[in-house]
PLY file of the C-alpha trace (Angstrom):
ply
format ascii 1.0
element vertex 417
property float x
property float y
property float z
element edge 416
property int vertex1
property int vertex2
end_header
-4.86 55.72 -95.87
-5.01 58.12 -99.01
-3.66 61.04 -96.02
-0.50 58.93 -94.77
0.84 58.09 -98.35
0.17 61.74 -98.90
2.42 62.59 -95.51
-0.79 63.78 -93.57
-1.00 62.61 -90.18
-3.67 60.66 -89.26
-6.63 62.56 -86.99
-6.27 61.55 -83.41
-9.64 59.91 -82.16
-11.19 60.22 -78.63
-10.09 57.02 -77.78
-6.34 57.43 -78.78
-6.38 60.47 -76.75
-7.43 58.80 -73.74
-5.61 56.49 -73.57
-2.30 58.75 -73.66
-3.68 60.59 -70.73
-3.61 57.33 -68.79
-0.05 56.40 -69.83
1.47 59.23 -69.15
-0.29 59.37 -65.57
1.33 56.25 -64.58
4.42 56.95 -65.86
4.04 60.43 -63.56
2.74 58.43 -60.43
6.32 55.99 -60.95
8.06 58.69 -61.34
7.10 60.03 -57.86
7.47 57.20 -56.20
10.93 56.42 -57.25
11.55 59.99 -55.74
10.20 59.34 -52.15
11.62 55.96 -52.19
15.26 57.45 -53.03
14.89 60.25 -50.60
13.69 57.79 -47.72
17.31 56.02 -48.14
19.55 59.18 -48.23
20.52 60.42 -44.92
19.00 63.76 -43.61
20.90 66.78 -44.60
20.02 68.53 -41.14
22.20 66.43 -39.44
25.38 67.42 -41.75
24.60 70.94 -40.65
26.06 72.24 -37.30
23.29 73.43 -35.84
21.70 71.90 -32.79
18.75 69.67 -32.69
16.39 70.25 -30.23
14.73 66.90 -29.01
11.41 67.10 -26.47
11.35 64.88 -23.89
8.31 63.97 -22.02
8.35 65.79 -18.59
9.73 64.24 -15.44
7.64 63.32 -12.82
8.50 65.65 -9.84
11.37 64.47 -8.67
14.12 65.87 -6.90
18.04 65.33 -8.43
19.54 62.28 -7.72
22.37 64.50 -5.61
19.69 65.23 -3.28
17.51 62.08 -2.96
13.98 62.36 -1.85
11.22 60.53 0.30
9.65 58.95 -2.89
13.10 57.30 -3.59
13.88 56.00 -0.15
10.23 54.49 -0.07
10.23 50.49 -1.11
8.33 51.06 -4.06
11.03 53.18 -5.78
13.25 50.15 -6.27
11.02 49.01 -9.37
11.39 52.53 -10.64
15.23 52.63 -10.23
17.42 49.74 -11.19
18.75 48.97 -7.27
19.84 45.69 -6.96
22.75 46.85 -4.71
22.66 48.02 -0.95
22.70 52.02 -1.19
20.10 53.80 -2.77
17.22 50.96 -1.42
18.17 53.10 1.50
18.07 56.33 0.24
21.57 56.80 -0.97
22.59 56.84 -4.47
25.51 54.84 -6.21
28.31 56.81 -7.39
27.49 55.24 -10.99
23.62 56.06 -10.77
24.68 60.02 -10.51
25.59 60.53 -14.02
22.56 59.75 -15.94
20.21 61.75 -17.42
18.65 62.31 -14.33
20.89 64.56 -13.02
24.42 65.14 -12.65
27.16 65.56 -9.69
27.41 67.97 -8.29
31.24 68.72 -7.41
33.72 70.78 -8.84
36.64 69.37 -10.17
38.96 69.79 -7.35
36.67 67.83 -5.63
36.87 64.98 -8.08
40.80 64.92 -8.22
40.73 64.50 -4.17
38.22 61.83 -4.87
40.28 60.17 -7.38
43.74 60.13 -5.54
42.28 58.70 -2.44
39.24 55.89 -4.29
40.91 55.23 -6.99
41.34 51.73 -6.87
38.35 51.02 -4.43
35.89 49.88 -7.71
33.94 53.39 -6.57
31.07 52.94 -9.14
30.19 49.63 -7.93
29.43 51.26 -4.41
27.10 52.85 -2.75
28.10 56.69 -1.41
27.83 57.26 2.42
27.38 61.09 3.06
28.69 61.51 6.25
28.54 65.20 8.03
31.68 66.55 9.28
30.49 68.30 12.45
34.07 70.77 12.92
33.25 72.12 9.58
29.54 71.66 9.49
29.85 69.79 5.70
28.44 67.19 4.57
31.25 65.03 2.81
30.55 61.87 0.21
33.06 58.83 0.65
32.30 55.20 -1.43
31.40 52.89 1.41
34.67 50.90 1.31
36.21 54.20 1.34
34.35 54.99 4.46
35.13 51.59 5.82
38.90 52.08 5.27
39.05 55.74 6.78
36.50 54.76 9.90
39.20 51.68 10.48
42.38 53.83 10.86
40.26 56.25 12.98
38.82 53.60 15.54
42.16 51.12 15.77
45.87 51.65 16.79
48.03 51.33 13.56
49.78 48.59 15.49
46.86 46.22 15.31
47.34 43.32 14.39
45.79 42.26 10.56
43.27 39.60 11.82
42.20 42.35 14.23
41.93 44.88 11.66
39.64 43.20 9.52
37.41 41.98 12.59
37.21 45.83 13.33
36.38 46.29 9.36
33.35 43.48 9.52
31.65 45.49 12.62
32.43 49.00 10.65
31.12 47.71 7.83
28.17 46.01 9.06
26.64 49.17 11.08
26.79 51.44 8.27
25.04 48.61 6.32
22.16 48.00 8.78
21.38 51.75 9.24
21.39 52.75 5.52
18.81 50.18 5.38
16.31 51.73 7.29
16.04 55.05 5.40
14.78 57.25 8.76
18.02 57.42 9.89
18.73 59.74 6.84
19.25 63.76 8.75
19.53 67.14 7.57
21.94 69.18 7.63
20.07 72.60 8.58
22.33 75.52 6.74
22.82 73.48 3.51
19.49 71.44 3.29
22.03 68.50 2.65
20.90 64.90 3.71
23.65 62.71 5.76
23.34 59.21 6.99
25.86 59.44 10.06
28.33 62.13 11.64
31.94 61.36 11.85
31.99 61.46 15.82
31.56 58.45 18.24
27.74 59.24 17.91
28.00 57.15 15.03
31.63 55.75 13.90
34.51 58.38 14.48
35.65 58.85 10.85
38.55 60.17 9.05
38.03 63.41 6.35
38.92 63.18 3.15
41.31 65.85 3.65
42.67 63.94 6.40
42.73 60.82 4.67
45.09 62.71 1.98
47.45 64.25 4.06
47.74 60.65 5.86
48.54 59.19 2.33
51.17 61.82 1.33
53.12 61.01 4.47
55.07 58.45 2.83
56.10 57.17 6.63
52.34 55.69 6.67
53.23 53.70 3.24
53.56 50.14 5.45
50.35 51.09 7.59
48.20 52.20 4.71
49.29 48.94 2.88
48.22 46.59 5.33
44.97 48.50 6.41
44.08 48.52 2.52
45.00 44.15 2.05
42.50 44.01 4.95
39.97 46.07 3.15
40.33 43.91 0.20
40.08 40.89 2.14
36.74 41.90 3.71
35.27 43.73 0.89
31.42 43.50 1.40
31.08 41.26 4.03
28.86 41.71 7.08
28.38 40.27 9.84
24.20 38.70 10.08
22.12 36.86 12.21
19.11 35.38 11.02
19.47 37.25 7.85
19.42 40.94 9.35
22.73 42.42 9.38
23.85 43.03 12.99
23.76 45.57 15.79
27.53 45.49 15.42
28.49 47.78 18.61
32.30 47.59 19.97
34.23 49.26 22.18
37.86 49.83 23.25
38.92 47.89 26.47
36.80 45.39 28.56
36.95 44.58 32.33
37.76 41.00 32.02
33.97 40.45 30.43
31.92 41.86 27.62
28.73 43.26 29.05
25.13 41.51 28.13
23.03 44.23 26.12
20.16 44.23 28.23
22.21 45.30 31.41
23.43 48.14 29.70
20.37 49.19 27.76
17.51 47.55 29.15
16.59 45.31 26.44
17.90 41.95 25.24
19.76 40.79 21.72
20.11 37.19 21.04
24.05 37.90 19.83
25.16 40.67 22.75
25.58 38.39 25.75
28.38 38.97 28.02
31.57 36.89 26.95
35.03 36.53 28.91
37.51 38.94 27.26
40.72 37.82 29.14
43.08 39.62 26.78
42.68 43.39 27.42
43.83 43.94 31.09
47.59 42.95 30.20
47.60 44.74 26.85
45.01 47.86 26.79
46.42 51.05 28.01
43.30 51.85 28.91
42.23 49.26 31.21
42.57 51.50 34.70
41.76 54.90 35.15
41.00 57.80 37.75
38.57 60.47 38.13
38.91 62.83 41.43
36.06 64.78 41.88
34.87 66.91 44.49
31.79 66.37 46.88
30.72 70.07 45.15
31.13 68.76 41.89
29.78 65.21 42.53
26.10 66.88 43.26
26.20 69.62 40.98
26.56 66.65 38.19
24.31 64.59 39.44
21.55 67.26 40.44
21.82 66.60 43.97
21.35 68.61 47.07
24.54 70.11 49.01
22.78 70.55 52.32
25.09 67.85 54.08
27.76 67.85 51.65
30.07 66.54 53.91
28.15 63.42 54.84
28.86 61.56 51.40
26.48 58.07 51.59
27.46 55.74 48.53
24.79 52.34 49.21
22.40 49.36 47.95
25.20 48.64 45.83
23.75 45.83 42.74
26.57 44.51 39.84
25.70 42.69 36.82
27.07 39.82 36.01
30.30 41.22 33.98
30.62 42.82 37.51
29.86 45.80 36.30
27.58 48.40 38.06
24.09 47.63 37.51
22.75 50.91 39.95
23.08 52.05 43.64
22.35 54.43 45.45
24.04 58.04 46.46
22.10 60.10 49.77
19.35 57.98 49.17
18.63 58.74 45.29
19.33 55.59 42.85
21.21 55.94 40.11
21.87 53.18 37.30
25.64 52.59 36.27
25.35 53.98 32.57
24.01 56.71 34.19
26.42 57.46 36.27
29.15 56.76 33.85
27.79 59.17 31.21
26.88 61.90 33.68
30.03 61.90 35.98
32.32 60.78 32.31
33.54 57.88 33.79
35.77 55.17 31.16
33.82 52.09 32.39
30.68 51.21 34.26
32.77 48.79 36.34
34.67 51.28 38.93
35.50 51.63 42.69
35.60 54.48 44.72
37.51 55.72 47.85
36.26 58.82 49.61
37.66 61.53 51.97
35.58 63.14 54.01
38.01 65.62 55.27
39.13 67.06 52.09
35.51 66.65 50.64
37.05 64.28 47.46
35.99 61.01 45.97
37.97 59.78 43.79
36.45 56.78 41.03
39.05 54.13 40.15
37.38 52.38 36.45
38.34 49.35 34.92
38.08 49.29 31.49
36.76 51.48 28.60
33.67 51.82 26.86
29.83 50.73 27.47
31.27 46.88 26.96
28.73 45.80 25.13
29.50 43.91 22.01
33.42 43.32 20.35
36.34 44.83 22.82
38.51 46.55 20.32
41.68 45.26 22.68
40.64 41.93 23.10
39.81 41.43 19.09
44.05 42.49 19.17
44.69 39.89 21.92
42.73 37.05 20.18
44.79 37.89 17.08
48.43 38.34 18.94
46.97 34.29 19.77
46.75 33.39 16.41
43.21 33.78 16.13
41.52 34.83 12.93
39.27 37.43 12.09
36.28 35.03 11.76
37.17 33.84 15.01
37.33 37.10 16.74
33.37 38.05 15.65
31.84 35.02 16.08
33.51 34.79 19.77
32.30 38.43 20.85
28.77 38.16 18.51
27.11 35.02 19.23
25.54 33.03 16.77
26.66 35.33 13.84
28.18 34.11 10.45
29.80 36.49 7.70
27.34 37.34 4.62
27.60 39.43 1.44
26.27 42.66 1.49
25.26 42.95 -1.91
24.15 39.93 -2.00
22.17 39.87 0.60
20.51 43.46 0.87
19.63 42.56 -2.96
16.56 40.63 -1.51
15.23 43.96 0.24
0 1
1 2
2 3
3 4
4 5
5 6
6 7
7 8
8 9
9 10
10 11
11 12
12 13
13 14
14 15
15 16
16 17
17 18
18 19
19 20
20 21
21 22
22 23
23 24
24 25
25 26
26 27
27 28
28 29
29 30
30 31
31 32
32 33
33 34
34 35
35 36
36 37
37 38
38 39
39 40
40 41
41 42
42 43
43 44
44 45
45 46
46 47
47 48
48 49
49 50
50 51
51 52
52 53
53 54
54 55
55 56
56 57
57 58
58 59
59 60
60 61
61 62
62 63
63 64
64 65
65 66
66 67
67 68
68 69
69 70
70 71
71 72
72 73
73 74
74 75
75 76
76 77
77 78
78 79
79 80
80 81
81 82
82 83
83 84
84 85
85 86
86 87
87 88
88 89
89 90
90 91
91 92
92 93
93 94
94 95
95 96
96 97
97 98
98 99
99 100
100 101
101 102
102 103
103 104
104 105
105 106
106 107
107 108
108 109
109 110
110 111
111 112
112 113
113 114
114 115
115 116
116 117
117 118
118 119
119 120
120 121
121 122
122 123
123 124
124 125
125 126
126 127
127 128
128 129
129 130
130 131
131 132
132 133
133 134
134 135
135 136
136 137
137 138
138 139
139 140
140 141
141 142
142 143
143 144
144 145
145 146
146 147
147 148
148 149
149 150
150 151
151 152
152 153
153 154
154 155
155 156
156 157
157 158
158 159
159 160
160 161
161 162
162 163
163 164
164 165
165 166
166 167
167 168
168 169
169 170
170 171
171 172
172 173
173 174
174 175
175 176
176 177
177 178
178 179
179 180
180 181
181 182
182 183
183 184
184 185
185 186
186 187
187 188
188 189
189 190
190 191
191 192
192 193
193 194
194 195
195 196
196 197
197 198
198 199
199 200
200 201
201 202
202 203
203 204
204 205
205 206
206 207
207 208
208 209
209 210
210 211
211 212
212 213
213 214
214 215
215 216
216 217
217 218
218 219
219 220
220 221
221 222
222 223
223 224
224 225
225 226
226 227
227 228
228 229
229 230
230 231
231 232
232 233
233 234
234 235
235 236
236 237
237 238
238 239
239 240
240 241
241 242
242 243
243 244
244 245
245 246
246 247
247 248
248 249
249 250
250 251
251 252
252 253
253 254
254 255
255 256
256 257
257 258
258 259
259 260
260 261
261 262
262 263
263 264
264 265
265 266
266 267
267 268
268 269
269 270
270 271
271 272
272 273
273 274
274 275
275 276
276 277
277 278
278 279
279 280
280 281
281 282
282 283
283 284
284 285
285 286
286 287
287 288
288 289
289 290
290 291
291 292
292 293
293 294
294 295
295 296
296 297
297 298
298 299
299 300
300 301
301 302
302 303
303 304
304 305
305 306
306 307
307 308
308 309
309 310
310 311
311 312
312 313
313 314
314 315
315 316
316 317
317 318
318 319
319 320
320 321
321 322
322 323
323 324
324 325
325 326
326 327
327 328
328 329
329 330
330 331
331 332
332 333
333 334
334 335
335 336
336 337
337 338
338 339
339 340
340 341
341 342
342 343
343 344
344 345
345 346
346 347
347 348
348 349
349 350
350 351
351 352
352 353
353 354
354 355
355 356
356 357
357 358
358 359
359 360
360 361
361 362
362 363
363 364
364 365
365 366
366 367
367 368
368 369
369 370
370 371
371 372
372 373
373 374
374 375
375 376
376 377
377 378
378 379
379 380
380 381
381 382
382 383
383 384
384 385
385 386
386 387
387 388
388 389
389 390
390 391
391 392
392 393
393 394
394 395
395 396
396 397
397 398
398 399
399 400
400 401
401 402
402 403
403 404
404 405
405 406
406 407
407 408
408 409
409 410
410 411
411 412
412 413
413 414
414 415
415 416
């Protein structure tokens, strides 16, 4: 006491001292904390800089791009990998929307997308899936939106004179066949010099089909405008519908002209489908101008064709003579060998297998009079016109020439594959 009056300071004791120490540590340990705390809410200055952030990703499995799609993703199992509800890339295709993820990227340079543009553009193109179809002139494989392909298959197959009804009859079918064989994802091919994967060619081996570059010249020929307008108002009338039976989309075969009759699938290719039985198609003789034809051929070029013997050329022998019952040729018999009538049509490139024949022996000729055009099996192109010149609509035109068929949604109902 006698120190403080005095203005001595007091000696600090142990105790005093530690507890200082301890003060001034918690005040240092507050201190810090407030720091972090304030840091942790301020955003990160490395992102204010311009410099690039490099992010790893985990590593893909192997997979190949989505432009080029690969076993694994045509398999059934790949459709819990990839979000597929729709119709195309179950099948091994890819939607036009699915090619711009992080998965990969188009591949097409932007010429290619301004073609793309002026002739899709109002087709809904990322809802769809993309048919690759191999243009065999130019040995490219070309990608179309399936409506797209629809529309430019249409123009190709059908007179622009058609009438609507018959148009989007001829749409349904198109429709429905590229539908049923991107579902089974064998029928995907490879095009050899490019390693690119198609689904169909754009000959009648598959569906003769406009190229884009067709398609545009056809659109900038503003004499087409009323066509093109009423080929597109069937498009959208039809959009994703196809033609099923028993929940399968449809073998939906056609043909141009018939002979009076449709022809029953299994006399044409030996086996039988429920919904190609041989119908009466009354319309095409007085409207097809394709419903009679000649062929002349000599008796030299007759056997050389069909691989058979000249040694008594000039003793011709046409018997054993059997028709179907669309009174067609079902097979007979030429010098004693027996041929079957798609045979002979295909090998001697006849129209129809329902012909005649008149032969002269003197000048060595025989000359095949056909009636009709086509195999006949399934919807006569002509007689889908006739039935609509009638009044007939296009519901009425399918389920007359496909028996037992109703109209289904695509998406709706490939979703449950």
């Amino acid at each position: 006491m006698d120190r403080l009056k005095n203005g001595h300071s007091k000696p600090i004791t142990k105790i005093s001292r530690r507890s200082m120490m301890s003060i001034l540590l918690v005040l240092c340990s507050v201190l810090v904390a407030s720091m972090l705390i304030v840091r942790s809410t301020e955003p990160s200055k490395q992102l204010d800089t311009d410099r690039a952030v490099t992010v790893e990703m985990p590593a893909l499995a192997q997979h190949s791009t989505l432009n080029e799609p690969s076993s694994e993703q045509s398999s059934t199992s790949s459709r819990d990998k990839y979000d597929i509800w729709n119709y195309g890339m179950a099948m091994g295709l890819q939607h036009e929307q699915d090619q711009t993820t992080s998965f990969g990227s188009k591949n097409t340079s932007s010429s290619d997308n301004e073609e793309s543009k002026e002739i899709v553009g109002n087709q809904n193109d990322e809802d769809q899936p993309v048919i690759t179809v191999l243009l065999t002139d130019k040995q490219i494989v070309e990608r179309v939106p399936l409506e797209q392909y629809v529309l430019q298959v249409t123009l190709a197959e059908v007179p622009n004179s058609f009438e609507t009804e018959a148009i989007k009859a001829q749409m349904l079918a198109v429709r429905t066949y590229i539908v049923r064989r991107m579902m089974n994802s064998s029928n995907m091919e490879q095009h050899e010099p490019s390693g690119e994967q198609y689904i169909v060619t754009d000959t009648q081996q598959h569906q003769v089909y406009w190229s884009n570059e067709r398609m545009l010249s056809y659109q900038e020929d503003k004499s087409n405008k009323k066509t093109l307008e009423k080929f597109e108002h069937a498009l959208e009338e039809t959009k994703d519908q196809i033609l099923v039976y028993k929940q399968e989309p449809i073998e939906a075969v056609f043909f141009s002209t018939s002979n009076g009759y449709t022809e029953a699938a299994e006399d044409y290719w030996g086996y039988d489908i429920e919904y190609l039985q041989s119908v009466e198609s009354k319309w095409d003789q007085s409207i097809s101008p394709s419903y009679e034809q000649e062929v002349a051929l000599s008796y030299e070029q007759l056997y050389q064709l069909l691989g058979l013997s000249e040694n008594n050329n000039d003793k011709l022998n046409i018997s054993d003579v059997v028709h179907t019952d669309s009174k067609r040729i079902a097979n007979l018999s030429i010098n004693g060998q027996t041929f079957e009538g798609k045979q002979l049509r295909e090998l001697l490139g006849l129209a129809s297998t329902h012909f005649t024949w008149t032969k002269d022996n003197k000048a060595q000729t025989i000359t095949f009079t056909t009636y009709g055009y086509g195999h006949g099996v399934g919807m006569s192109q002509w007689g889908a016109n006739g039935m609509a010149q009638e009044g007939y609509l296009a519901k009425d035109i399918v389920t007359y020439y496909y028996k037992g068929v109703h109209i289904e949604q695509a998406s709706k109902l490939v979703k449950n594959y």
